[in-house]
C-alpha positions as CSV (number, residue, x, y, z in Angstrom):
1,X,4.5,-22.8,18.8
2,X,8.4,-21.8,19.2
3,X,8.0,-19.0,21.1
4,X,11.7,-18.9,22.6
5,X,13.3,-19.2,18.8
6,X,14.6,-15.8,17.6
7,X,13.3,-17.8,13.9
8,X,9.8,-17.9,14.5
9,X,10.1,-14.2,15.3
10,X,11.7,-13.0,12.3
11,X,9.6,-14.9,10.3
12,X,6.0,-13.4,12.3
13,X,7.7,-10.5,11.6
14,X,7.3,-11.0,7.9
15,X,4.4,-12.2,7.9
16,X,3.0,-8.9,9.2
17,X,4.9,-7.0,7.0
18,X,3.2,-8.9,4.2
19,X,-0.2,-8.5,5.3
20,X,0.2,-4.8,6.0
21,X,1.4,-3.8,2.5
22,X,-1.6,-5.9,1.1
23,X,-4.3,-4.6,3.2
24,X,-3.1,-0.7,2.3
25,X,-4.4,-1.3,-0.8
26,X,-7.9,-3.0,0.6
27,X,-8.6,-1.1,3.9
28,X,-9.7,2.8,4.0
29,X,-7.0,3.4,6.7
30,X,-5.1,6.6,6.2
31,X,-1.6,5.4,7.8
32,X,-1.3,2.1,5.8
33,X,-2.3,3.7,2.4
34,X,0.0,5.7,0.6
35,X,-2.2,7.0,-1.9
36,X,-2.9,10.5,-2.0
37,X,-5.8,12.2,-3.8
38,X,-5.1,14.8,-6.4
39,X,-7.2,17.3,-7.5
40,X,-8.8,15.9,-10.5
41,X,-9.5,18.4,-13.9
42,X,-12.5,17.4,-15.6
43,X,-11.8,17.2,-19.2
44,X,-15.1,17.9,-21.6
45,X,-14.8,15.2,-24.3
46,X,-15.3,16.1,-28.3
47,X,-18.4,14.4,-29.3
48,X,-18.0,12.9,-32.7
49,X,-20.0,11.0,-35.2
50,X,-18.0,9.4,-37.7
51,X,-15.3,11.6,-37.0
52,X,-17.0,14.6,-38.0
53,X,-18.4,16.8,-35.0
54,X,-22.6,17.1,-35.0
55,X,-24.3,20.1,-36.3
């Protein structure tokens, strides 16, 4: 391994860039995911049957 070449450090560099912005998505780690949950409003859904709603 090229340790003393400035390459192989920019490159390791982007490497771990790479495999942090993949595993936000995978890992249940607040600082690498940038998801934030919203407050949800359940919707009732119209039951139909044939487009006409039941008796």
């Amino acid at each position: 391994m090229p340790v003393g070449d400035w390459q192989f450090w920019v490159v390791s560099l982007v490497v771990l860039a790479a495999a942090g912005w993949l595993a936000r998505g995978v890992l249940p780690v607040p600082w690498l995911s940038r998801r934030r949950r919203r407050a949800r409003r359940e919707r009732r859904a119209t039951l139909t049957i044939g487009g006409k709603a039941p008796r």
